[in-house]
N, C-alpha and C positions, 0 to 999 in steps of 0.2 A: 375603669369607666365602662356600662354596660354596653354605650354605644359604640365605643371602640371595640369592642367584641364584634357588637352587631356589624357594625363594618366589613367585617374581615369576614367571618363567615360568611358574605355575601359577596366578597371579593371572586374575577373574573378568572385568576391568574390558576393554571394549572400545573404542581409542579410535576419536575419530566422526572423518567424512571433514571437508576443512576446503572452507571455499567464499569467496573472500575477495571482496571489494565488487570493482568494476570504477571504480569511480570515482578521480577525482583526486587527490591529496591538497591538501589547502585547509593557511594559512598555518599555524595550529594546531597540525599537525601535525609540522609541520618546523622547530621552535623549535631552537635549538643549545642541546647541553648542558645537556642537561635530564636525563639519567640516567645515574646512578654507573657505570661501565663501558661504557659503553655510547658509542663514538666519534661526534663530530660529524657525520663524512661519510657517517654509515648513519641518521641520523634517518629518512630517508625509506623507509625498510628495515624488515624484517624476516625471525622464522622462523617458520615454519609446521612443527608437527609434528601427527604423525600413527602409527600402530600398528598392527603385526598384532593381528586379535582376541587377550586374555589378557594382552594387556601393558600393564601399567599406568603414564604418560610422567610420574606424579609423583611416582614413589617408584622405589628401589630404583635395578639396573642404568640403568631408562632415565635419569635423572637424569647417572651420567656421563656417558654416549652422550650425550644434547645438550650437557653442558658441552665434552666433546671437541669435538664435531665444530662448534659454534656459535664456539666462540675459535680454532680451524682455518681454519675459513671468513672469522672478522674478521681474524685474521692476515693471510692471501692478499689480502682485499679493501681494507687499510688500509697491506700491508705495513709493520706494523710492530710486531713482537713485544712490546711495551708495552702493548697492546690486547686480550691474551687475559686470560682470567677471570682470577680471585683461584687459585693453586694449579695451573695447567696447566704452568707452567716446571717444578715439583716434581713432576707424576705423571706426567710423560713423560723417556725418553731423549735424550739427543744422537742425530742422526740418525748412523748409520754410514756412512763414506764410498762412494763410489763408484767410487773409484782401485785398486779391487782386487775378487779377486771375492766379491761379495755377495749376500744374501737380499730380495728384492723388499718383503719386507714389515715390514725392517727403516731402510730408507733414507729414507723417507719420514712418520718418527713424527709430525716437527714441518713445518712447511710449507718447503720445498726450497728456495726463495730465504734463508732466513735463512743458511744456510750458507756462501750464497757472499757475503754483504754486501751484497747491493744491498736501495736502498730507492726503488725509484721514487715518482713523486707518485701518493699518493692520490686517486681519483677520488671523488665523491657516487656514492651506488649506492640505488636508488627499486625499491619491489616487492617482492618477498619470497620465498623461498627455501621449496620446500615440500619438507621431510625425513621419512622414514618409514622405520620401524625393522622392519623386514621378519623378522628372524631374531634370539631370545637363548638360545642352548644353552650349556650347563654345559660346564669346562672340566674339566681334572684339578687345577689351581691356583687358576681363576675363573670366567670365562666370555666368551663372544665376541659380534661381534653383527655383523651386516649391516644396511649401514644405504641406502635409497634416497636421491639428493638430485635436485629437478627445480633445477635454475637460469635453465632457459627465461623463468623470470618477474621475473628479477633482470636492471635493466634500467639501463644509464650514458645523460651524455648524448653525443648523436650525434657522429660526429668532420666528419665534411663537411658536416653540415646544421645550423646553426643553432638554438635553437628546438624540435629533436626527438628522442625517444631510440631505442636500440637496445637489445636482450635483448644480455647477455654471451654469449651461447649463440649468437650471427650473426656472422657477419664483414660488412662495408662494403666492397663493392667495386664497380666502374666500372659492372657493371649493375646494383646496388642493394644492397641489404642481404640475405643470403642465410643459413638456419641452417649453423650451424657442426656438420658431420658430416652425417651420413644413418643410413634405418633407424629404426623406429619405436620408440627409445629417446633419437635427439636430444635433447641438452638435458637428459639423465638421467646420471649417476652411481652407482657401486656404491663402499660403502667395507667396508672389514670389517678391526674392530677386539678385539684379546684384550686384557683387563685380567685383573690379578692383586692377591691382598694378601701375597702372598709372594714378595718377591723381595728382594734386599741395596739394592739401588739407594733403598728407602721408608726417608727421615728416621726414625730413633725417635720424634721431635717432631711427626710428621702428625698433623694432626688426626683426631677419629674420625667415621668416617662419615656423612653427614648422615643424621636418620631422621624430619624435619619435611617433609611433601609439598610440593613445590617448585613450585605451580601460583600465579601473580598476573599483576597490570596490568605490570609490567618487562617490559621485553627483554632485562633480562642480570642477571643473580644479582648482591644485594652482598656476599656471603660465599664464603668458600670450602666447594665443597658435593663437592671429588674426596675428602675424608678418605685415607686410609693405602689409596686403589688406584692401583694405576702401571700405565701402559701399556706392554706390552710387544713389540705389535708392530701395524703399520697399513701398508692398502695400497688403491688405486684401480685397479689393475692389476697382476696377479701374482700370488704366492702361491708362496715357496719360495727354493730356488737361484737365479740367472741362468744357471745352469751345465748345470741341469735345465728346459727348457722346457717337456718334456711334461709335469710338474710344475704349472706358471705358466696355469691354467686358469680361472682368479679375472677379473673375476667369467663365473661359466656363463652361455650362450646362455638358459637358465630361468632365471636370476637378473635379467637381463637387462629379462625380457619380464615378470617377474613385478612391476619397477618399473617399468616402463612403466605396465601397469597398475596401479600404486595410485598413480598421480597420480590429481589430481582436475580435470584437463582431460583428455581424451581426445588419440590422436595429433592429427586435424586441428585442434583447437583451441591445443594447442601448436607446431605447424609456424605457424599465424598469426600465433600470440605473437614468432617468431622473424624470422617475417617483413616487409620494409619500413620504413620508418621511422614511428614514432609520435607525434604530437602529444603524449599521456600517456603515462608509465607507468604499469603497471599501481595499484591504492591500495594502500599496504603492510596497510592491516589492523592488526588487535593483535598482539602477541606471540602464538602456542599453544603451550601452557600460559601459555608464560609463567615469571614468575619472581614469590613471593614480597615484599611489602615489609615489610621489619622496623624496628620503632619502637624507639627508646632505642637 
């Protein structure tokens, strides 16, 4: 609903920077199977969100925007499409092929491995992902959002050393462990996602949109909280035709630099995170927000 958008974006609520412990994680914390959705090999894991001033991360648009992009992210990280939230198979598309020519921000709705079947082994993944909702403008159908992700802090264990991990964001090589890319956005990601409630594709049967603030102690929702919106297009790079490059400008040089800075490490303290091997990962922290626990 467009005015449910408008709402939000005109919402008062600011959200705060996150700053998460540096410490270890102790046994505690890494219990297997201790929460409904929520996969074995991320115990040691989390998401950290965060907002442009006005946007409110427990109600409204932002509420899909983390359901999206958190069961995107478990998808990728668990490879294995069983693991996204309650309703993400139903409020997204079949990715459109790639064997002909296509739109950038239509190929990539669901995560791009599930297409071609592979399931490689699931790795443990320790630390936490900090996401920030940088943009939500109103659409002509819904509305859209940009979303920042750092992964720099999202950390496996080591492949050559024993004993130690590395950030997914370095590559392991003969002189040591080194960030993966350059440019003081390393380690950063841009996504940018349009949802709709009007489209053919949305069940009669969808449920209706959550309107209980979605903030607790969970790391993953135990209800379906997408209601009757579908996603109808997403992308990490690109934006448009393949056909039309000069088009394919997503994400901008300010978009860029605009999540760089709203991390909550600065550059050099994220090129460290990437760098060499670590004894610890980083401590994963709570969930922010978080998710809700419902009784009965």
């Amino acid at each position: 609903m467009l005015r449910w958008a408008l709402l939000v974006l005109c919402g008062l609520i600011a959200a705060c920077q996150v700053k998460p412990d540096v410490e270890p994680p102790d046994s505690d914390t890494l219990r297997a199977g201790q929460y409904e959705n929520w996969p074995n090999s991320l115990d040691g894991f989390r998401f950290h969100w965060a907002a442009a001033p006005g946007i409110d991360l427990t109600t409204g648009p932002a509420v899909l925007v983390r359901a999206y992009m958190e069961s995107y992210e478990i998808a990728n990280l668990t490879f294995d499409e069983d693991n996204v939230y309650p309703g993400f198979l139903r409020a997204t598309p079949e990715n459109e092929p790639t064997d002909r020519i296509y739109s950038n921000e239509l190929v990539g709705i669901r995560p791009r491995w599930l297409d071609r079947g592979q399931h490689p082994i699931a790795l443990e993944h320790f630390g936490f992902n900090t996401d920030y909702i940088l943009e939500l403008t109103s659409t002509v159908s819904g509305f859209r959002a940009v979303i920042c992700t750092g992964s720099y802090s999202n950390f496996i264990k080591a492949t050559a050393r024993a004993d130690s991990y590395v950030s997914v964001s370095s590559l392991e090589t003969d002189r040591g462990v080194v960030p993966y890319g350059k440019g003081p956005d390393a380690g950063i990601s841009v996504r940018q996602i349009e949802f709709t409630q009007n489209d053919p594709r949305i069940p009669k049967d969808a449920p209706r949109p959550m309107t209980t603030p979605q903030e607790g102690p969970l790391p993953a929702p135990q209800q379906d909280v997408f209601g009757n919106w579908f996603v109808t297009a997403s992308s990490s790079s690109g934006w448009g035709p393949i056909t039309r490059p000069e088009l394919n400008n997503f994400p901008s040089p300010s978009q860029r630099q605009q999540c760089a800075d709203a991390m909550p490490h600065n550059e050099s303290q994220r090129i460290e995170m990437m760098t060499g091997y670590k004894n610890q990962p980083p401590f994963r922290g709570d969930a922010t927000p978080g998710w809700p626990q419902h009784v009965g």
